[in-house]
N, C-alpha and C positions, 0 to 999 in steps of 0.2 A: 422479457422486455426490460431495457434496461433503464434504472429511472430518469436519464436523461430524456426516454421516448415516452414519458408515462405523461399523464394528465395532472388535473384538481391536485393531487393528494400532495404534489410537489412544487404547486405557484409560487410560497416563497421562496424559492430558490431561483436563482440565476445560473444560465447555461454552464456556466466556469465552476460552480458550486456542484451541480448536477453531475457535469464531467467526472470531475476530481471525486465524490461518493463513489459514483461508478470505477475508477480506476484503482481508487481504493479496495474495496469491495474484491476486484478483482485480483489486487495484488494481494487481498488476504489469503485471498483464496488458492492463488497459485504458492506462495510461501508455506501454505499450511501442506501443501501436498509436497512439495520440496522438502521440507523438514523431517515429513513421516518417509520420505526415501533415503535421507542420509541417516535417517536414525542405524546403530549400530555398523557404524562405520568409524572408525575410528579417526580417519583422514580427515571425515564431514562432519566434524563436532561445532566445529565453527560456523561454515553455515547453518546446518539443522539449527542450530543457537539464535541466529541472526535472522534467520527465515521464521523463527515461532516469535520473534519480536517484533518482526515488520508486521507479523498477520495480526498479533493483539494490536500494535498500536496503530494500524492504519484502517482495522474494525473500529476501533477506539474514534479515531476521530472522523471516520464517515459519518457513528450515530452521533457526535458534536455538533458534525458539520449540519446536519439533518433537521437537528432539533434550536438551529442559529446559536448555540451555545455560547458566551461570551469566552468559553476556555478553550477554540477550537483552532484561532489563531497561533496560543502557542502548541498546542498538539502540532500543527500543521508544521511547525518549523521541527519538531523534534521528530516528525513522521518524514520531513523530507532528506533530515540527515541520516537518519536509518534506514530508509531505502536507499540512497547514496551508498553505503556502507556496503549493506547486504549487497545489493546493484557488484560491487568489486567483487568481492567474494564471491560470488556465485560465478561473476565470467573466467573464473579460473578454471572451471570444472566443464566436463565436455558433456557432463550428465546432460538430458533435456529438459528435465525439472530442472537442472540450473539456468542451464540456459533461457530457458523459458523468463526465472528471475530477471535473467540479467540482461533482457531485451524488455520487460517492462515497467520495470522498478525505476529508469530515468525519469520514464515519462511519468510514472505517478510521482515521484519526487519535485519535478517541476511543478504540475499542478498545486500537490500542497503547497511550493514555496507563492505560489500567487496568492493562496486564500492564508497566507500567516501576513503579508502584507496589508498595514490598516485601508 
């Protein structure tokens, strides 16, 4: 279930805050498996790179977002431009871990730009 469908545990949060953990969450998760597929490649150093940074820092700023963190606004903007980033990178590659990046990494990109705005 995913926490936007969940109950109690997540009142403070608003739908858009909800979303954006979950999209995170997800893009950590897709990134982390991205990563460990370009490893030892020598072509995918750059993604594998970029893909184990979108998953720390958009883990990083789900549990921010989570816990209302007053530091989650700027996570949010330096998580949006790094999946921006990654997002390119990866649609160069025809791999399906990339691709996979590179079809969801806008959309968590925009989400965090809405929750870095005050």
């Amino acid at each position: 279930m995913a926490l936007s469908e969940s109950g109690s545990s997540s009142d403070h949060l608003n739908d858009d805050e909800r979303d954006c953990i979950d999209l995170c969450t997800e893009a950590a998760t897709l990134c982390e498996w991205c990563a460990d597929e370009c490893l030892g490649d020598a072509e995918m150093e750059d993604c594998a790179r970029l893909c184990r940074d979108v998953a720390d820092i958009a883990s990083l700023h789900a549990r921010l977002l989570a816990r209302n963190s007053t530091s989650s606004s700027q996570i949010a903007t330096i998580c949006a431009d790094l999946s921006e980033t990654c997002a390119e990178e990866c649609a160069q590659h025809d791999a399906d871990h990339c691709q996979a990046c590179a079809e969801l990494l806008p959309e968590a990109a925009e989400s965090c730009r809405q929750m870095a705005t005050p």
